[in-house]
C-alpha positions as CSV (number, residue, x, y, z in Angstrom):
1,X,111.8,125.8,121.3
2,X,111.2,123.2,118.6
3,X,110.0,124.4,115.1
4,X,107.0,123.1,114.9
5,X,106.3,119.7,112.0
6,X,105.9,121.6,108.6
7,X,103.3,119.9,106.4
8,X,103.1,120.9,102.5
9,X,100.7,119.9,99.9
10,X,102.3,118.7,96.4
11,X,99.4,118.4,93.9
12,X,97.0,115.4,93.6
13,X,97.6,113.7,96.5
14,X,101.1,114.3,97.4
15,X,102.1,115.2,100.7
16,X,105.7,116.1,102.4
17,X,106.1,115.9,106.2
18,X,108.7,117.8,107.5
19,X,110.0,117.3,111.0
20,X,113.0,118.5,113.2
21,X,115.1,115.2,111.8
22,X,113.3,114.0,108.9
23,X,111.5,114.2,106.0
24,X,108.4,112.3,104.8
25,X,106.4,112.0,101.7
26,X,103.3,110.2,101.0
27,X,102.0,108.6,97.5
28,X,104.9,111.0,95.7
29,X,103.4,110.8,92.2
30,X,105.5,113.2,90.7
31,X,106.9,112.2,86.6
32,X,103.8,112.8,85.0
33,X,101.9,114.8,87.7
34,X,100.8,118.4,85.4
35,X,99.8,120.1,89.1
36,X,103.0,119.0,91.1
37,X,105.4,121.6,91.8
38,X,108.8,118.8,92.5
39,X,111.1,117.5,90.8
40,X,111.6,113.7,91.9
41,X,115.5,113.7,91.4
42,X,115.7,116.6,93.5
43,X,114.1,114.4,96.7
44,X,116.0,113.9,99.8
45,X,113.7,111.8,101.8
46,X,113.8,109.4,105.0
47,X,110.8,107.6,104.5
48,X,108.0,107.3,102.2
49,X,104.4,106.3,102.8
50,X,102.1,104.8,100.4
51,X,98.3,104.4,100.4
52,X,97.6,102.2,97.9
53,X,99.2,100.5,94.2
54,X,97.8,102.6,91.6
55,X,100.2,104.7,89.7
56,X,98.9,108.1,90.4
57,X,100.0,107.7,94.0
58,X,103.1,105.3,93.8
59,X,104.1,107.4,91.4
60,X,108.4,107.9,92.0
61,X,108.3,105.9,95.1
62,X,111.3,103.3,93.8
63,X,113.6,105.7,92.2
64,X,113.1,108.1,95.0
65,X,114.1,105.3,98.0
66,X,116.7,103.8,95.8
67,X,118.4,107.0,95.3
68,X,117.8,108.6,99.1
69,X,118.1,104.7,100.6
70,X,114.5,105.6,102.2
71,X,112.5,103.0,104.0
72,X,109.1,102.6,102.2
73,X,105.8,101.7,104.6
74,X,103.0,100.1,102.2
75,X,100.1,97.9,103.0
76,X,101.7,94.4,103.0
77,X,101.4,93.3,99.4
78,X,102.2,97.0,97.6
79,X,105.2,96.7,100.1
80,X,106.2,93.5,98.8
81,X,106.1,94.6,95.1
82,X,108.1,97.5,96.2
83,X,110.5,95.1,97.4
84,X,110.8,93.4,94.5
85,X,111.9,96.7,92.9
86,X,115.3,96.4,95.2
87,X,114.0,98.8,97.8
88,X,114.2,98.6,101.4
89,X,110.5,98.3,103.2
90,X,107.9,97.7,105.7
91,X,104.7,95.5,105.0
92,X,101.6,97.1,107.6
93,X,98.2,96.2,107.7
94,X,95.0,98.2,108.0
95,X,94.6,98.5,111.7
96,X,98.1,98.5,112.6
97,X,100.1,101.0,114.3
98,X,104.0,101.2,114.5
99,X,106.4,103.5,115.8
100,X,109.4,104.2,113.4
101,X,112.5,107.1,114.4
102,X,110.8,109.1,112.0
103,X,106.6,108.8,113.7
104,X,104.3,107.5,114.6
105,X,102.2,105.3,111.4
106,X,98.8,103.4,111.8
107,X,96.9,102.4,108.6
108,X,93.3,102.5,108.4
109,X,90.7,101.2,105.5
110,X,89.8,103.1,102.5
111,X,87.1,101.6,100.1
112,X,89.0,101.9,96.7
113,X,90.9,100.0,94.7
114,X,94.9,98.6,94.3
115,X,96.7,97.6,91.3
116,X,99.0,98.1,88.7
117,X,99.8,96.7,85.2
118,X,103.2,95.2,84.1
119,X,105.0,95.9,81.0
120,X,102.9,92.3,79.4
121,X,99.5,94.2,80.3
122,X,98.7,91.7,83.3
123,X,96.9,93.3,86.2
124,X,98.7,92.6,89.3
125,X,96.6,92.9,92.4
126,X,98.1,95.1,94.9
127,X,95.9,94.5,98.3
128,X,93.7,96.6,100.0
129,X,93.8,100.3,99.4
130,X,94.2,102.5,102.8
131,X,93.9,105.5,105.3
132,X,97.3,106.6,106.8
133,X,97.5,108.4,110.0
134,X,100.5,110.0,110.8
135,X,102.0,111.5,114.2
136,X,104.8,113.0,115.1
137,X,106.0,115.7,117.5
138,X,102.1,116.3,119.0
139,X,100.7,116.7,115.6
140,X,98.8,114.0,113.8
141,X,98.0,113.7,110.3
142,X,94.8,112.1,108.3
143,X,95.5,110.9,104.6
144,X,92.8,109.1,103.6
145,X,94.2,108.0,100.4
146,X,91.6,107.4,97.3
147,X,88.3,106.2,99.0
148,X,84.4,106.6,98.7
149,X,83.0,107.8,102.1
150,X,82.1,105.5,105.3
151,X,80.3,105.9,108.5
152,X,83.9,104.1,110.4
153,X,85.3,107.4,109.6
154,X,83.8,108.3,113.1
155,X,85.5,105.7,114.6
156,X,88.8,107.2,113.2
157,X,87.6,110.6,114.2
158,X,86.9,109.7,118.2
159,X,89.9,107.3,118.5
160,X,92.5,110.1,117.1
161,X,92.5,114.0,117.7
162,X,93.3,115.2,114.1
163,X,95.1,117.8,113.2
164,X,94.9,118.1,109.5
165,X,92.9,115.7,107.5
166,X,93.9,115.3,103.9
167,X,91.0,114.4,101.6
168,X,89.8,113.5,98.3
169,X,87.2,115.7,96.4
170,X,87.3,114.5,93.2
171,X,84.3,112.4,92.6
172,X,84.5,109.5,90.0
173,X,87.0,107.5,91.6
174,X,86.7,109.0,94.9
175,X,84.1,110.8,97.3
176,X,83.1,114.4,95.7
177,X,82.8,117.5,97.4
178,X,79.6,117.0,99.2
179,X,80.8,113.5,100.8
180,X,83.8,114.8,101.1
181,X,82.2,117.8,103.8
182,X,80.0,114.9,105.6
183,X,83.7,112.7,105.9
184,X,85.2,116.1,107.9
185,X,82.0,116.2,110.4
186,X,82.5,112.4,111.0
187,X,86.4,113.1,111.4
188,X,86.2,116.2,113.2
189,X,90.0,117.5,112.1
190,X,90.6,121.0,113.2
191,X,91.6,121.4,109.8
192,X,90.9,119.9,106.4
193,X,93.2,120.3,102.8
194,X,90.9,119.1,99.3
195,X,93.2,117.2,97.1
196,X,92.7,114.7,94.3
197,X,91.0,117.2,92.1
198,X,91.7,118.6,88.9
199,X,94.7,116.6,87.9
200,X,92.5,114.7,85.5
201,X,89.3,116.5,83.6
202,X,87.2,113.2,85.5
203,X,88.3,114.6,88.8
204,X,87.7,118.2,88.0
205,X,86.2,120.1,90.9
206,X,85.7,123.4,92.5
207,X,87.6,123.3,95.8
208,X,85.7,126.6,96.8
209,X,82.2,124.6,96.8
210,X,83.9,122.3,99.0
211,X,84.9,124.7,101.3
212,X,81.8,126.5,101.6
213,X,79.4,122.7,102.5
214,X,82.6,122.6,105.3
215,X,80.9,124.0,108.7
216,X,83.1,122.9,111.8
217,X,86.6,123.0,110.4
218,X,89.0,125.4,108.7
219,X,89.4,124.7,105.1
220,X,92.8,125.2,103.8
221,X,92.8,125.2,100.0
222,X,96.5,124.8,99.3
223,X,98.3,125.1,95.9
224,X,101.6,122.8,95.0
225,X,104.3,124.2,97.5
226,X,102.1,125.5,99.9
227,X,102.3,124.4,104.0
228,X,99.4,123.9,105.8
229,X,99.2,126.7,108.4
230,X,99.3,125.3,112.0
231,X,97.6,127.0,114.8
């Protein structure tokens, strides 16, 4: 039988998918990331998906695919940045769903931000920020990316059985702990990994106070390296 899709949690809000023939991360910010456990020119990735333009979560996305010749799946206008870069990619929109060799990718909204800054200090919009869903081999995968908490969430939660639901907990620039806890009811993963905390002292949190305002689905407080364990 098939090993099973391995999912591991990175620090802040990077994520690696593993499946039987390839490997996936999402937002790899890595060079510069104090709670990350990889080193980015040790990568060997297929594909890499981004939620939105801000640094912490591009982070070593265009040295990563330039070196590995990964494809790199973005919201339309952070994929066409990335392009500029010399990197090979694939503009989605929030809504959209596509089947690649290596899953199954659909992009939903976050309420957030997306930019960056250029080397003259100009602000260079990046569109909107989003959610990514991710399926492969009968498991699918919520990132919600940075974004406050909304009541479509539900919608996201009824329309897809999720698995594992990755999700910020950091407060300032995202939901906190206690929005965080109502955004797993309205999801309804079976289980749920904090991250976006503590990588910053404005995002510091207690994960374990998360965990305990959780009620319906298994917490899984991971540390960089660690897999989320799969029933």
């Amino acid at each position: 039988r098939d090993v099973k899709m391995k999912i591991s949690y990175h620090g802040h809000s990077v994520v690696k998918i593993q499946t039987n023939s390839h490997t996936i991360l999402i937002d790899p910010f890595i060079t510069g990331n104090e709670k990350t456990d990889l080193n980015a020119a040790e990568q060997q990735v297929d594909a890499i998906l981004l939620t939105h333009g801000h640094d912490d979560h591009v982070g070593d996305t265009v040295e990563i695919a330039k070196k590995c010749n990964a494809i790199v799946v973005a919201p339309f206008e952070l994929a066409n940045y990335i392009q500029s870069k010399g990197v090979e990619v694939h503009p989605m929109g929030i809504g959209g769903e596509r089947e690649f060799e290596f899953g199954k990718v659909k992009f939903t909204q976050a309420f957030h931000s997306s930019s960056t800054t250029n080397e003259e200090g100009q602000v260079i919009y990046l569109g909107m920020p989003t959610g990514i869903l991710f399926s492969a081999e009968g498991t699918t995968l919520y990132h919600a990316g940075d974004t406050g908490l909304f009541g479509d969430m539900k919608l996201i939660g009824d329309r897809h059985d999720i698995d594992v639901a990755f999700l910020p907990i950091g407060s300032n620039f995202t939901m906190g702990p206690e929005d965080a806890a109502y955004a797993t009811e309205l999801l309804q993963p079976k289980i749920v990994v904090p991250i976006h905390y503590n990588t910053f002292p404005p995002i510091k949190q207690d994960p374990k106070y998360f965990e305990s305002l959780v009620k319906k689905a298994e917490v899984q407080i991971l540390s960089a390296g660690e897999f989320v364990a799969l029933s």
